[in-house]
Structures are given as C-alpha cells and as structure tokens.
N, C-alpha and C positions, 0 to 999 in steps of 0.2 A: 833220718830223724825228722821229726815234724818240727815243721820253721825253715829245714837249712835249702840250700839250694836247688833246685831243679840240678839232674844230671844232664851237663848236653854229649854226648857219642861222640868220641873223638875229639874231644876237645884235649889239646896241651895241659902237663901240668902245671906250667905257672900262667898261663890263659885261665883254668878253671879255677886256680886262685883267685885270682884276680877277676872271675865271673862270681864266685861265692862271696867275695866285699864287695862287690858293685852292688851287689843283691841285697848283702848286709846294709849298704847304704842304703839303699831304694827304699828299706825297708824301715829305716829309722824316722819315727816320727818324728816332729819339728816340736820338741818340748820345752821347760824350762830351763833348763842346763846352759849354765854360761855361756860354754861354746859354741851352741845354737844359734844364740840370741846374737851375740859376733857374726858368724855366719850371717844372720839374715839383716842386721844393719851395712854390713859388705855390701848384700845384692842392693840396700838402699842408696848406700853413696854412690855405687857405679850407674844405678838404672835413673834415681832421682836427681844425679847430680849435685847432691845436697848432702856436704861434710856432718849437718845436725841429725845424728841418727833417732828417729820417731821411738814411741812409744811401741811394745809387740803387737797390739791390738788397735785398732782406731781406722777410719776413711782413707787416710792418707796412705795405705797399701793400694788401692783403688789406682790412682795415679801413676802407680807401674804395671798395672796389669793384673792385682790381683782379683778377685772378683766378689770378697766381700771383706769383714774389715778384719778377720783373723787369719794373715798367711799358712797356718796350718792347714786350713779347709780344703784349699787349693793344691797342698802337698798329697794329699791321698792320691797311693797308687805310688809315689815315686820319693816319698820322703826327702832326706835331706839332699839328695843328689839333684834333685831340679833345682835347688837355689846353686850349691857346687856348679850345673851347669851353665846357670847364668851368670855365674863369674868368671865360667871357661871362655862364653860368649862374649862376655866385657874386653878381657884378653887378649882372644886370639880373634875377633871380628869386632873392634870397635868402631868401623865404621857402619859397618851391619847393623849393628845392637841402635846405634845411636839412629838410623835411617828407621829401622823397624819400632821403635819407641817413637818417630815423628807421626811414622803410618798409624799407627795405633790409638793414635788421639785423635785422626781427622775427625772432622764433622760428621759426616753422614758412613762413613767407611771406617770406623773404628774399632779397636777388636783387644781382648782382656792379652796384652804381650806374655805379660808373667804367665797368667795359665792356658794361655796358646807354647810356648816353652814348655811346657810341662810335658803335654802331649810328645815332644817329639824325644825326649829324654825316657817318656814309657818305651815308644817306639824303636829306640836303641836297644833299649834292655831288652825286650820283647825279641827281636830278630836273635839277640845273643841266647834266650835260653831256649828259642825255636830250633835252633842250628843254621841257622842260615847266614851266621857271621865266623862258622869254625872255620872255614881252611883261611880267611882273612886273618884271624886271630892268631892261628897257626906260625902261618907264614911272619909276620909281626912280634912271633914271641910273646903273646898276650892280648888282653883282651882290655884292657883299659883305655889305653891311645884309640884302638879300632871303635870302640864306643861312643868315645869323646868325639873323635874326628866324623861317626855318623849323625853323633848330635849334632855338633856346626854346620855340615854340607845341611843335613836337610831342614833343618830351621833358616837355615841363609834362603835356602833354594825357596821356601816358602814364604819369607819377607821380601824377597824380589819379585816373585809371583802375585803375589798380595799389590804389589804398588805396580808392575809391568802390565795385570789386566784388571785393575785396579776396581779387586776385589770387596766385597762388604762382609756381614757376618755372617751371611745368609749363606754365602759359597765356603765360607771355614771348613765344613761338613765333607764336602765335595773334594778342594783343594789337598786335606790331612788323608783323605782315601787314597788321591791320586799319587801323594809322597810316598804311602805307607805302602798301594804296589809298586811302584818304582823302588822304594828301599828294599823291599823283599827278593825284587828279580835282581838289582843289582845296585847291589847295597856296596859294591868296590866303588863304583860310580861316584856316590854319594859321600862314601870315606875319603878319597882324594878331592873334593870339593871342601871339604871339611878340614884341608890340610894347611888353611891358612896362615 
C-alpha cells in the first residue's frame, strides 16, 4: 500500500513491526498537536537546559542546533523520531549530549547539534530498511533498541571525532560519510557503542 513501509527480506515479525512504527514515526511531521508541541519543549529543557519552555517558532531553536527558527524545517526526512532521539541521547549519553552541545557552539568550530542528530537518526532508519541491520534485529527480537542503540554509538562516535580532530563544518560532509560506511559494514560495532 502506498505510505506503509518498505518490506526488508527476512526480517522477524515483531522486528518488522517495530520497523513499520519506527517508519510511522519517521514519518510524522512535527505539527500542532499537543503532543508534539510537549515533545519538542522536552528536547528544549534537556538540550537548553532551560525549565521555561519557548515559543514553537522563534531564534531561540538556533541555540540547540536547529538551523532556522521553525524546528519543523529541520525534521524533514525523519519527523518526530529525531527530537524522540535526542531525548534517547539526553538519557542514555548525558555526558555526550552535554560535551557535543559545548562542541557545537565553539567559536570558529561550531556545527547546527540538533540537525547534525538528525542525520544520524535518518542513518539508523536508512541501514534498517536497507537490510543491513536484519540479522542484529533478528537476534535482538526487534528492531527498535537495535536502532536506538545505532543512533547513540554513531552520533557519540561522531561528537568525539568532531572534538578528538577537532573538526569544523567544512569536514561535517566528510566525517557523516566516513560513519555512514562504517555503519553500513558494521553497524554491530556501532550498536554496542551505543549501549550506554
């Protein structure tokens, strides 16, 4: 049916459930609906550190990373599940999150966090409807943790990289290639770094 999921070969049954919501997420734009709106003042208190949740529209998205002043713009391609996984990141790598929000604001080395996150949450989804996360997903009983866990490892490995060869914006390009083959050839790698 047009909309539903890509089918990936061999995937489990509750793996491919669980690949058809992740997708259903991916896919939900960032709209007016209450729940949304909660959602994205969440990724505001954890990423801004600031209890006073803003206005949906305005500059002050800029300051975590968004890259203009409607967090929507930024959601394309991965809907509501890249703010979901910068809450995973608040979570289960708080000191990550908090290092890579330092790195992000430097002076001459700085780089949009929120929608460098984004990328790596496509990237997740992307290897899962490739196939190239079925027998991890298999093995795991699903594909949701397997996702999750590839979103942490390779956004971690990438704010580490960012501040270890202490990267600018100009290498972003470069850096998001060099994860995304690394994710592809061995993306178990990356799930267990992600296991924080």
């Amino acid at each position: 049916a047009e909309g539903s999921a890509p089918v990936v070969p061999g995937l489990g049954v509750v793996a491919c459930r669980e690949k058809d919501e992740l997708v259903g997420v991916a896919r939900t734009k960032l709209g007016n609906d209450p729940m949304h709106h909660r959602l994205l003042q969440s990724v505001w208190r954890h990423l801004a550190a600031d209890e006073q949740a803003p206005l949906r529209v305005g500059d002050h998205w800029t300051s975590i990373g968004f890259q203009g002043t409607d967090p929507a713009t930024d959601l394309r391609g991965v809907g509501l599940l890249g703010l979901l996984h910068l809450l995973l990141l608040a979570e289960r790598a708080p000191g990550a999150l908090r290092a890579g929000l330092a790195a992000s604001r430097h002076g001459s080395r700085h780089f949009p966090f929120a929608a460098a996150s984004f990328n790596f949450s496509k990237l997740a989804v992307d290897l899962l409807l490739e196939g190239k996360l079925t027998s991890l997903c298999n093995a795991a009983g699903g594909a949701e943790h397997v996702v999750a866990r590839l979103y942490v490892g390779a956004f971690c490995r990438f704010l580490a990289r960012w501040e270890h060869e202490r990267l600018s914006i100009e290498d972003f390009g470069t850096a998001l290639r060099d994860l995304s083959t690394l994710a592809a050839r061995s993306p178990q790698l990356l799930v267990r770094e992600g296991e924080v």
